[in-house]
Biopython code that builds the backbone (N, CA, C, O; Angstrom):
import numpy as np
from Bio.PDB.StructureBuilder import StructureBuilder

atoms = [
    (1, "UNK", "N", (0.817, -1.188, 0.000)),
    (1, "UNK", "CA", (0.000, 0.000, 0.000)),
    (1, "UNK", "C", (0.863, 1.256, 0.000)),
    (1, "UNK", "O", (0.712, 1.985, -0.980)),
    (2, "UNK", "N", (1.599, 1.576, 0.774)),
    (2, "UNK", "CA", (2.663, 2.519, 1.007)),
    (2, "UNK", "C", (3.425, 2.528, -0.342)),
    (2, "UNK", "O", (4.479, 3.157, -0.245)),
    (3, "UNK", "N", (3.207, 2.038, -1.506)),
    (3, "UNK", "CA", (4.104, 1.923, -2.601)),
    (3, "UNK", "C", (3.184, 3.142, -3.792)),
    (3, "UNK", "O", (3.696, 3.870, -4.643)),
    (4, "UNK", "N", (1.592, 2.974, -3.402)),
    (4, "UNK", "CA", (0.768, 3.479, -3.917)),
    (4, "UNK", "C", (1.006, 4.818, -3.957)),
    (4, "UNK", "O", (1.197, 5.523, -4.948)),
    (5, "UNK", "N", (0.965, 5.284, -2.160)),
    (5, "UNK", "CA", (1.022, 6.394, -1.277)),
    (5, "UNK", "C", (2.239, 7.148, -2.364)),
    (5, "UNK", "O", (2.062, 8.207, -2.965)),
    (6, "UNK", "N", (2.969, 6.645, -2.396)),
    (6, "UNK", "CA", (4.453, 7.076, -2.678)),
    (6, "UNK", "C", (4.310, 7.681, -4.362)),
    (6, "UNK", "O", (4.712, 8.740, -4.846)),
    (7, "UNK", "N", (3.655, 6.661, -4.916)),
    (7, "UNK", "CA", (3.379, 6.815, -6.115)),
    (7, "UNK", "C", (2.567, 7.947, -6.435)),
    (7, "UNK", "O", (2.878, 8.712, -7.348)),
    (8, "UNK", "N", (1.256, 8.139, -5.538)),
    (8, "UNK", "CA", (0.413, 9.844, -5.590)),
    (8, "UNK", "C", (1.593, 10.600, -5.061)),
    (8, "UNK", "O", (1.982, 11.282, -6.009)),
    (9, "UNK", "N", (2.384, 10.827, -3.984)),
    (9, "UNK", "CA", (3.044, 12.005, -3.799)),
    (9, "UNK", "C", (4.294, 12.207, -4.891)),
    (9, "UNK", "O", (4.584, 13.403, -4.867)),
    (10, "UNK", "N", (4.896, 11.698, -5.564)),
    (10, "UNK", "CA", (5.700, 11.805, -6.806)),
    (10, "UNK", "C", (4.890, 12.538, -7.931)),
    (10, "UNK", "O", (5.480, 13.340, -8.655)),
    (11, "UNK", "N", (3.343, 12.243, -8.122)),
    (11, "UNK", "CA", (3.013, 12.482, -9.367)),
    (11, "UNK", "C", (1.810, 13.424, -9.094)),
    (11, "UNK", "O", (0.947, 13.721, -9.920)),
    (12, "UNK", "N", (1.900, 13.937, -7.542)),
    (12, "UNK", "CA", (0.609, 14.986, -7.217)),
    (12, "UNK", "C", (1.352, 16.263, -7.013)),
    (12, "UNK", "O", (0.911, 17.101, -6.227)),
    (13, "UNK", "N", (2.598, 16.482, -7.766)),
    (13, "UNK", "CA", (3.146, 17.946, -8.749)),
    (13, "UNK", "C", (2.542, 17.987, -9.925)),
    (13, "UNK", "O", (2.336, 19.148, -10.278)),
    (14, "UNK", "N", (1.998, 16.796, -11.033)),
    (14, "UNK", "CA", (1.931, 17.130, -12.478)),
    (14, "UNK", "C", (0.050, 16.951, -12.452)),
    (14, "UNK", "O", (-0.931, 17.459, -12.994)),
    (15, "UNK", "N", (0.384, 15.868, -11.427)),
    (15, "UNK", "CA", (-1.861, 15.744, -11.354)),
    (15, "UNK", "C", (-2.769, 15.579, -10.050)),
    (15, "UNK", "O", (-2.476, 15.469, -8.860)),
    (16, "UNK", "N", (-3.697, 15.599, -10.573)),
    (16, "UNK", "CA", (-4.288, 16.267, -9.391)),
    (16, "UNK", "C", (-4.540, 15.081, -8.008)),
    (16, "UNK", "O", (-4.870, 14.024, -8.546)),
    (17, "UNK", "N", (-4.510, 14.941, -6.853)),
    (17, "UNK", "CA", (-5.033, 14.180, -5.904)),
    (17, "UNK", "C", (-5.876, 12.883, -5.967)),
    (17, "UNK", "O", (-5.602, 11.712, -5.704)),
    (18, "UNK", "N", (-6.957, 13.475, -6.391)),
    (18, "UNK", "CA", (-7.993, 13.366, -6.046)),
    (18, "UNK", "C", (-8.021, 12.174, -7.768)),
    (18, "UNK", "O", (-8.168, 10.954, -7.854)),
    (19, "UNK", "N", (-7.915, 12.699, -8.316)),
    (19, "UNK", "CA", (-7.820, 11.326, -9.346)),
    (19, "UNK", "C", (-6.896, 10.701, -9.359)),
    (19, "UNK", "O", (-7.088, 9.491, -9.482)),
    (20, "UNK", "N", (-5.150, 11.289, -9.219)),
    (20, "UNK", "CA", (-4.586, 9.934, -9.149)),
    (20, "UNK", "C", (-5.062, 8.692, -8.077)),
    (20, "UNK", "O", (-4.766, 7.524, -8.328)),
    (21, "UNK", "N", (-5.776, 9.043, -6.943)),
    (21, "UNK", "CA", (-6.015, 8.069, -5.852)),
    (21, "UNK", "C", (-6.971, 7.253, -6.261)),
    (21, "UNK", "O", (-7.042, 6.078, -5.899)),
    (22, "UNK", "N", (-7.829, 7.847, -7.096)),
    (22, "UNK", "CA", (-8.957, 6.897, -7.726)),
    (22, "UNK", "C", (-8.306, 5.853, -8.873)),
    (22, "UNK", "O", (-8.622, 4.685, -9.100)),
    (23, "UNK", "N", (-7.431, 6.568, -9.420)),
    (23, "UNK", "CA", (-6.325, 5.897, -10.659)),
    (23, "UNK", "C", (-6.214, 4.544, -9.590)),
    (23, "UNK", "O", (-6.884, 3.539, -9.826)),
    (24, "UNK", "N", (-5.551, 4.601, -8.722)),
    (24, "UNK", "CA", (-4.829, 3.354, -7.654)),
    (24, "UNK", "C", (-5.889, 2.811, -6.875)),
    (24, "UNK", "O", (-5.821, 1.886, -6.066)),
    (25, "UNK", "N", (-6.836, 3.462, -7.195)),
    (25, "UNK", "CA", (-8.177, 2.338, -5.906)),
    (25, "UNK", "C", (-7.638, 2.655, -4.306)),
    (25, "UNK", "O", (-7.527, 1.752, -3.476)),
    (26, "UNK", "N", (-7.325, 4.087, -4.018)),
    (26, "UNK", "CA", (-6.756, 4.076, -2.565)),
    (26, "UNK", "C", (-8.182, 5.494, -2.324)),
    (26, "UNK", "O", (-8.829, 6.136, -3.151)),
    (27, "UNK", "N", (-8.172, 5.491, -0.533)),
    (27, "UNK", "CA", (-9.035, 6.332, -0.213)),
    (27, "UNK", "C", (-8.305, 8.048, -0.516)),
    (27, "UNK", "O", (-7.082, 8.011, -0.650)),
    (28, "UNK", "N", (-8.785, 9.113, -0.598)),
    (28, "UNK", "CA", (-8.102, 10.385, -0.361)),
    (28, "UNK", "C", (-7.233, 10.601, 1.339)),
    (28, "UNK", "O", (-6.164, 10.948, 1.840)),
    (29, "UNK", "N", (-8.408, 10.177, 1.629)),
    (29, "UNK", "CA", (-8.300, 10.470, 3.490)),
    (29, "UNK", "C", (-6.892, 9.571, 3.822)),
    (29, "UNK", "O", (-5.925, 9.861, 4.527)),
    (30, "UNK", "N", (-7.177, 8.397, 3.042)),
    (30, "UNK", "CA", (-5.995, 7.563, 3.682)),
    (30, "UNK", "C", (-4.380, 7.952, 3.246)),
    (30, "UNK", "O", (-3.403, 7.670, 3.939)),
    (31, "UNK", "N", (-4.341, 8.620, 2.017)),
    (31, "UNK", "CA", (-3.131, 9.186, 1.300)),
    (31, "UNK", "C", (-2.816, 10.270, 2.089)),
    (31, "UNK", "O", (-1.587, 10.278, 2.152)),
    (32, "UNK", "N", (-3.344, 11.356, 2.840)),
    (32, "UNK", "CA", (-3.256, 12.211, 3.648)),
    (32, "UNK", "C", (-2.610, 11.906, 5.076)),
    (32, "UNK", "O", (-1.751, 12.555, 5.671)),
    (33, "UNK", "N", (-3.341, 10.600, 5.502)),
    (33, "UNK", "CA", (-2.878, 10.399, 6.576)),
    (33, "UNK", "C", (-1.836, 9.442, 6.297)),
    (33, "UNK", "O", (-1.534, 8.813, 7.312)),
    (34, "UNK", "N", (-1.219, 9.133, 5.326)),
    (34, "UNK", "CA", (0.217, 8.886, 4.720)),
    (34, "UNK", "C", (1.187, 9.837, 5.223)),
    (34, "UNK", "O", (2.159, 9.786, 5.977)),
    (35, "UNK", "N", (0.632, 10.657, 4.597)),
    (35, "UNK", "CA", (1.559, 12.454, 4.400)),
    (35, "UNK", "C", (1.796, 12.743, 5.730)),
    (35, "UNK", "O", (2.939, 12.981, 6.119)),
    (36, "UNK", "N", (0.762, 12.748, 6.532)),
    (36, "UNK", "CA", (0.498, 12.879, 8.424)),
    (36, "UNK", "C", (2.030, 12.308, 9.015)),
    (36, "UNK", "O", (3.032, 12.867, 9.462)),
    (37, "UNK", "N", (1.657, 10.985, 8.775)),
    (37, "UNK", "CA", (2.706, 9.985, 9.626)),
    (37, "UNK", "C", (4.203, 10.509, 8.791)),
    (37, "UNK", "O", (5.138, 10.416, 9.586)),
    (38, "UNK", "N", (4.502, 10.848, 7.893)),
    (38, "UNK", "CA", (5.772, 10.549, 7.136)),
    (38, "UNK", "C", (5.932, 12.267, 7.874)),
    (38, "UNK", "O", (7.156, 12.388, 7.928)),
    (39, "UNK", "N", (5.627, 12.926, 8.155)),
    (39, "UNK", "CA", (6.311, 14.256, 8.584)),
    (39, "UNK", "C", (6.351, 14.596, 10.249)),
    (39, "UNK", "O", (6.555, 15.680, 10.794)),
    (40, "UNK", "N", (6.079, 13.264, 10.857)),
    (40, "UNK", "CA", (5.989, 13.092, 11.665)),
    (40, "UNK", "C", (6.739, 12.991, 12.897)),
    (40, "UNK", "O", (6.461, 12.058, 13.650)),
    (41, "UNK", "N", (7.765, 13.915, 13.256)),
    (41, "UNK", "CA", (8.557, 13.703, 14.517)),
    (41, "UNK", "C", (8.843, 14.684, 15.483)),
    (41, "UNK", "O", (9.868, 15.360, 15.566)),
    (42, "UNK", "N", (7.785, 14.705, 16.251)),
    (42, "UNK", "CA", (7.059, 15.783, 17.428)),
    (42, "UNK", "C", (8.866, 16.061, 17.923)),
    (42, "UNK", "O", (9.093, 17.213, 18.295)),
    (43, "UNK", "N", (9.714, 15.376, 17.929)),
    (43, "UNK", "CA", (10.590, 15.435, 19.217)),
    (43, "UNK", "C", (11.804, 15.667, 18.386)),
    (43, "UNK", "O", (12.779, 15.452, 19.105)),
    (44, "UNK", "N", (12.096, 15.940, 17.431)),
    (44, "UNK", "CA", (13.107, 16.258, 16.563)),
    (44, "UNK", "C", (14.270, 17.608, 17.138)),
    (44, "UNK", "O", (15.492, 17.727, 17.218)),
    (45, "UNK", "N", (13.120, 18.422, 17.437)),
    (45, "UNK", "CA", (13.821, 19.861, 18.058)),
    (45, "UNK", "C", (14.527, 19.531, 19.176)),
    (45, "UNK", "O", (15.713, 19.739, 19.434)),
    (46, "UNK", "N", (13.510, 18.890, 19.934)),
    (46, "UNK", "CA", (14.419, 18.263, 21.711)),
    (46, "UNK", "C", (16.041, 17.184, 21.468)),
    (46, "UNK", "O", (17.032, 17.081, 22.191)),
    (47, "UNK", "N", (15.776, 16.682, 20.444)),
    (47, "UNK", "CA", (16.699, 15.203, 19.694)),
    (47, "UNK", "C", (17.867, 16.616, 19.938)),
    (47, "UNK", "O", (18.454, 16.903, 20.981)),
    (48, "UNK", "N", (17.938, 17.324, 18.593)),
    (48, "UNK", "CA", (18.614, 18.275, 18.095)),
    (48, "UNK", "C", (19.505, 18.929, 19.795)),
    (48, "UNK", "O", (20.727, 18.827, 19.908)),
    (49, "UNK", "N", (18.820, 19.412, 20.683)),
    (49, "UNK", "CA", (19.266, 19.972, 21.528)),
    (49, "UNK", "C", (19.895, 19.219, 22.484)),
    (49, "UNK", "O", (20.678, 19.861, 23.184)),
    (50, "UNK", "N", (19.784, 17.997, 22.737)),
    (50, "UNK", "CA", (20.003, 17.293, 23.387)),
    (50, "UNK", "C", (21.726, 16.632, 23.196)),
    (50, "UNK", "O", (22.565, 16.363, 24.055)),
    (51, "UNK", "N", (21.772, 16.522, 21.528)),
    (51, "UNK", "CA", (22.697, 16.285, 20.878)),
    (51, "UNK", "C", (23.562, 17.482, 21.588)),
    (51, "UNK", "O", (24.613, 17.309, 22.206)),
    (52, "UNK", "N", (22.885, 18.757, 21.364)),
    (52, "UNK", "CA", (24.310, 20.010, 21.389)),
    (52, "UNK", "C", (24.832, 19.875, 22.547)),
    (52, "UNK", "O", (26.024, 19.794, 22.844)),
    (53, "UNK", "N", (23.649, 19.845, 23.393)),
    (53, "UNK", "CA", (23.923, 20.260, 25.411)),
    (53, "UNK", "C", (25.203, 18.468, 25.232)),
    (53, "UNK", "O", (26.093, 18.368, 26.076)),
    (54, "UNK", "N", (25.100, 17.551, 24.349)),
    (54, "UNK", "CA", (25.583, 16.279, 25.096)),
    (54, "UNK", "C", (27.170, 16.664, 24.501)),
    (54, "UNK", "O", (28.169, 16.376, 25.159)),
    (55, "UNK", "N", (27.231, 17.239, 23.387)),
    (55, "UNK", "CA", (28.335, 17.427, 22.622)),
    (55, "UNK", "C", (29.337, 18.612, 23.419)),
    (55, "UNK", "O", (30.529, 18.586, 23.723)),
    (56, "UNK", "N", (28.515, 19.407, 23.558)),
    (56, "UNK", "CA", (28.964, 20.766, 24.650)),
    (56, "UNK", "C", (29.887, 20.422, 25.610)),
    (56, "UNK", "O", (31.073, 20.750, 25.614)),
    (57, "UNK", "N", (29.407, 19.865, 26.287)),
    (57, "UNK", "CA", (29.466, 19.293, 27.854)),
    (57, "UNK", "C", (30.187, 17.794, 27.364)),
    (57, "UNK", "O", (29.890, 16.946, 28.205)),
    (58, "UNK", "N", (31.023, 17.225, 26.286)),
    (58, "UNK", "CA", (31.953, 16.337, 26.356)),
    (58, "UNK", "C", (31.464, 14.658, 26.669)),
    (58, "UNK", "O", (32.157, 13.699, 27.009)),
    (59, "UNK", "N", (29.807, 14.770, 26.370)),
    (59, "UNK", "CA", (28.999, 13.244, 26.899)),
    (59, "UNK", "C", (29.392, 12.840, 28.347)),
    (59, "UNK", "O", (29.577, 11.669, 28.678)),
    (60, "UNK", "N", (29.477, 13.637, 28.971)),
    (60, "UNK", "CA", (29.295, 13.824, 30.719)),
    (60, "UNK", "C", (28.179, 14.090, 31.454)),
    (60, "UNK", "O", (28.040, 13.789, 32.639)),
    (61, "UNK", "N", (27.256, 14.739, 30.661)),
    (61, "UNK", "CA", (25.981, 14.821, 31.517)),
    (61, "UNK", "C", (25.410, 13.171, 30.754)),
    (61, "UNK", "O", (25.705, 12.397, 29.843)),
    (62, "UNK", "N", (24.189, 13.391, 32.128)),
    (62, "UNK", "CA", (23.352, 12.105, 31.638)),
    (62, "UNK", "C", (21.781, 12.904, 31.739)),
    (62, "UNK", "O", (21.631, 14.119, 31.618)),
    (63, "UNK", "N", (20.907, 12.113, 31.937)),
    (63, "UNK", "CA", (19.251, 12.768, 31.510)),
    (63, "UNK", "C", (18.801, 13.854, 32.324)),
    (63, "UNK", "O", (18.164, 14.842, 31.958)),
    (64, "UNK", "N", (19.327, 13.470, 33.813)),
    (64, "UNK", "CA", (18.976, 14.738, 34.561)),
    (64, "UNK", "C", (19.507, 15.946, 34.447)),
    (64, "UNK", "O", (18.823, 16.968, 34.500)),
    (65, "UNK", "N", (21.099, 15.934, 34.236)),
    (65, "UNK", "CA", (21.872, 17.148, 33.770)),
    (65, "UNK", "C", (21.508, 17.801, 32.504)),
    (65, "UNK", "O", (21.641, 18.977, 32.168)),
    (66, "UNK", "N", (21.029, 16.813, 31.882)),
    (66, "UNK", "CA", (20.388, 17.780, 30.197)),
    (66, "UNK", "C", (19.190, 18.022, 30.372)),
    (66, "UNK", "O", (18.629, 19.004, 29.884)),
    (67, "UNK", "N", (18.689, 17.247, 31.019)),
    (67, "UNK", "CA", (17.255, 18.079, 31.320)),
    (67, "UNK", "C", (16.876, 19.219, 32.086)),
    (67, "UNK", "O", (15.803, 19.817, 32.163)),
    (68, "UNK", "N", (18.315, 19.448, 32.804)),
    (68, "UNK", "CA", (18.118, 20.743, 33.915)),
    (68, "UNK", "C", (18.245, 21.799, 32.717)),
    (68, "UNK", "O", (17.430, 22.698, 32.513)),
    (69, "UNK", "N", (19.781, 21.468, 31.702)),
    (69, "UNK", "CA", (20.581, 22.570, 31.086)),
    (69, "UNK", "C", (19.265, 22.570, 29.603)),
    (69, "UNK", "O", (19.349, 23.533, 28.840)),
    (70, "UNK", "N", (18.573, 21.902, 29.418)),
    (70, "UNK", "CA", (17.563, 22.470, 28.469)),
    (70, "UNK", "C", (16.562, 23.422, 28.886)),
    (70, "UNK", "O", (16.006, 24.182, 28.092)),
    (71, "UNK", "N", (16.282, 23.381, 30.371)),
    (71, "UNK", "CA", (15.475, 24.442, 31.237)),
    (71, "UNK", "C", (16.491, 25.594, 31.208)),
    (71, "UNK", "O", (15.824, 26.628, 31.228)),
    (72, "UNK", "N", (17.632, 25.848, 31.176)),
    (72, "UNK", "CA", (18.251, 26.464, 31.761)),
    (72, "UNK", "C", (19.172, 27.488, 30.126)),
    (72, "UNK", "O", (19.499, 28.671, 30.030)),
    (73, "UNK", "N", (19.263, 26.630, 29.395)),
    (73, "UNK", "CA", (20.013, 27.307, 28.163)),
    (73, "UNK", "C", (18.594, 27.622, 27.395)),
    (73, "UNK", "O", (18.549, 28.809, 27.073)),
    (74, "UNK", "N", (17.465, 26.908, 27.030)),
    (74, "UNK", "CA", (16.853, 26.926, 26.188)),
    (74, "UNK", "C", (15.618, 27.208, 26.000)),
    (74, "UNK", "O", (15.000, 27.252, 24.936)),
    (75, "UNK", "N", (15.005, 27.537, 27.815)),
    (75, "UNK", "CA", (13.848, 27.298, 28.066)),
    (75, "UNK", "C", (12.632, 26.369, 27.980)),
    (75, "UNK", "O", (11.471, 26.760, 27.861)),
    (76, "UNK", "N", (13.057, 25.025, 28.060)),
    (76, "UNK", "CA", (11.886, 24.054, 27.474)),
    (76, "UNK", "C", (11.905, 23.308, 28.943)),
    (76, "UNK", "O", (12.900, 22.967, 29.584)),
    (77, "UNK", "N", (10.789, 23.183, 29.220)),
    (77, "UNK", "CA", (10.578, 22.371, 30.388)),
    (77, "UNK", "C", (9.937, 21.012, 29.693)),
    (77, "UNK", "O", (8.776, 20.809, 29.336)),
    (78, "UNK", "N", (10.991, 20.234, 29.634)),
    (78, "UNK", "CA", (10.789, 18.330, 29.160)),
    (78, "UNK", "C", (10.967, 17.683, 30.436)),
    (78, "UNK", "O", (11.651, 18.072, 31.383)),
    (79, "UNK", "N", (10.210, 16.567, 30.329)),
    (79, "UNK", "CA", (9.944, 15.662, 31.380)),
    (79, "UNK", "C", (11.396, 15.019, 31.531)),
    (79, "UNK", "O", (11.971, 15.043, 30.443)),
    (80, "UNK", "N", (12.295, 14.356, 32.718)),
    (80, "UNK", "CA", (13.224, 13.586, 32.801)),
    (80, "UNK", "C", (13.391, 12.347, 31.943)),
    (80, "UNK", "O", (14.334, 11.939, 31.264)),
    (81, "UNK", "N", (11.848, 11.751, 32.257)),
    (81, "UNK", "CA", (11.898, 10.575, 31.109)),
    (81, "UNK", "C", (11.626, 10.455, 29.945)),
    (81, "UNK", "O", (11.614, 9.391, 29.324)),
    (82, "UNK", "N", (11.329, 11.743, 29.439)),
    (82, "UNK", "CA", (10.856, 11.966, 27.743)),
    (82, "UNK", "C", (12.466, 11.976, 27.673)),
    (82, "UNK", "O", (13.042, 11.308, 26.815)),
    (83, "UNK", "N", (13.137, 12.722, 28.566)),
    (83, "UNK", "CA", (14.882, 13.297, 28.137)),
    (83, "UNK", "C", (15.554, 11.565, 28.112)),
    (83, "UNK", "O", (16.342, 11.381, 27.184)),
    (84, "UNK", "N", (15.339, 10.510, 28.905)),
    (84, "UNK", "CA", (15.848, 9.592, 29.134)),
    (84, "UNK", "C", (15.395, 8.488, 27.907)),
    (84, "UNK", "O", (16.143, 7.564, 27.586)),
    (85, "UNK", "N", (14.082, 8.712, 27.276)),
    (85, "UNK", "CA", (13.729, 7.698, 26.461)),
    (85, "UNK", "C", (14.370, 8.626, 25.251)),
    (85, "UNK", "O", (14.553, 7.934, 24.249)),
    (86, "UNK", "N", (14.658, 9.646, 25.119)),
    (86, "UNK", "CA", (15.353, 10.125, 23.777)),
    (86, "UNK", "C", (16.404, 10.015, 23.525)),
    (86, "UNK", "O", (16.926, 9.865, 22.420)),
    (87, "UNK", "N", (17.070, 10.108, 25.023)),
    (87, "UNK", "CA", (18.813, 9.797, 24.675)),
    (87, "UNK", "C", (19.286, 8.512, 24.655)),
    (87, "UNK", "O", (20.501, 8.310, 24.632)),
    (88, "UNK", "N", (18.119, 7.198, 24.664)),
    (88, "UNK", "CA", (18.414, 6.607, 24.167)),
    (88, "UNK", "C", (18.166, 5.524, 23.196)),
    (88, "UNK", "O", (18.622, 4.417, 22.911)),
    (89, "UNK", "N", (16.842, 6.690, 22.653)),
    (89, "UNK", "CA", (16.772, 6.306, 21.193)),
    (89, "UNK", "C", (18.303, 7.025, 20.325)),
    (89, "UNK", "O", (18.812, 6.381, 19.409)),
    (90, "UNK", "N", (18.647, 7.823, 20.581)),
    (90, "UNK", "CA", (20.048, 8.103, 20.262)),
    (90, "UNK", "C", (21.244, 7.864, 20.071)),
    (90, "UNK", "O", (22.134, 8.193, 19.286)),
    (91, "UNK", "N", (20.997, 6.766, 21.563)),
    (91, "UNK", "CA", (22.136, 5.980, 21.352)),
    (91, "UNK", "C", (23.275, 6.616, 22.304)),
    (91, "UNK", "O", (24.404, 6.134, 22.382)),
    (92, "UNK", "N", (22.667, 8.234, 23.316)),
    (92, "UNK", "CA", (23.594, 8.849, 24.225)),
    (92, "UNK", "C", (23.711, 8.126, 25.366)),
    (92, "UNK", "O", (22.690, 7.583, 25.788)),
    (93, "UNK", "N", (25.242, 7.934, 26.261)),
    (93, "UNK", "CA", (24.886, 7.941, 27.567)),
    (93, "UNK", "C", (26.215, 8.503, 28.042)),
    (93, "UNK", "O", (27.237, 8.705, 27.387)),
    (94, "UNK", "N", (25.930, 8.740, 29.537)),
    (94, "UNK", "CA", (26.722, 9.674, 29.863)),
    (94, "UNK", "C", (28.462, 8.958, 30.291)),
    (94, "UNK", "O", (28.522, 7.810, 30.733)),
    (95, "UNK", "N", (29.155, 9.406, 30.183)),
    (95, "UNK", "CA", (30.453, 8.725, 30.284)),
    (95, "UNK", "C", (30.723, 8.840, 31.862)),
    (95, "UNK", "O", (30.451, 9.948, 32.323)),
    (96, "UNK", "N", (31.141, 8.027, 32.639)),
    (96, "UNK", "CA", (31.051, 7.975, 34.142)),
    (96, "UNK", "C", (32.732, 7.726, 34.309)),
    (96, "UNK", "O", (33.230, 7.606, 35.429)),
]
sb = StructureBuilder()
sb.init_structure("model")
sb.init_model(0)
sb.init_chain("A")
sb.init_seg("    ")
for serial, (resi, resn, name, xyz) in enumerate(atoms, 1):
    if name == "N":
        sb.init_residue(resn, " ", resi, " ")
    sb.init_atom(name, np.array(xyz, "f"), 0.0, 1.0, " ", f" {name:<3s}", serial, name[0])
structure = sb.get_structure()
């Protein structure tokens, strides 16, 4: 299905939506909420900062220290464990 999806957003510069989806037998609504999910990463900005404060600071802080210095450099008040499940989808940890 996702091959379809892919196929309307390549060719919905030259035509229109709404018929290529009928062209492929796919819903409108559902090609949209294609588009939804694929631009999808609420936490990208926090990722980004998290990276700098970890790079900054020599990978010495760990979740609580970046979570203070993102309150503190950047103004974002993030939860400890949103900071802890990101750094290590990342792949950060702190060097002890």
């Amino acid at each position: 299905m996702q091959g379809k999806y892919q196929i309307i957003y390549l060719a919905a510069e030259h035509y229109p939506v709404t018929g290529l989806c009928r062209l492929l037998a796919v819903s409108r609504s559902g090609y949209y909420r294609y588009l939804s999910r694929q631009s999808q990463d609420k936490n990208q900005e926090i990722k980004e900062l998290i990276k700098a404060i970890y790079k900054q600071r020599n990978g010495t802080y760990g979740y609580r220290r970046i979570e203070d210095e993102l309150e503190v450099q950047y103004g974002k008040k993030v939860n400890h464990k949103k900071v802890l499940r990101l750094m290590q989808e990342l792949g950060l940890k702190a060097v002890i």
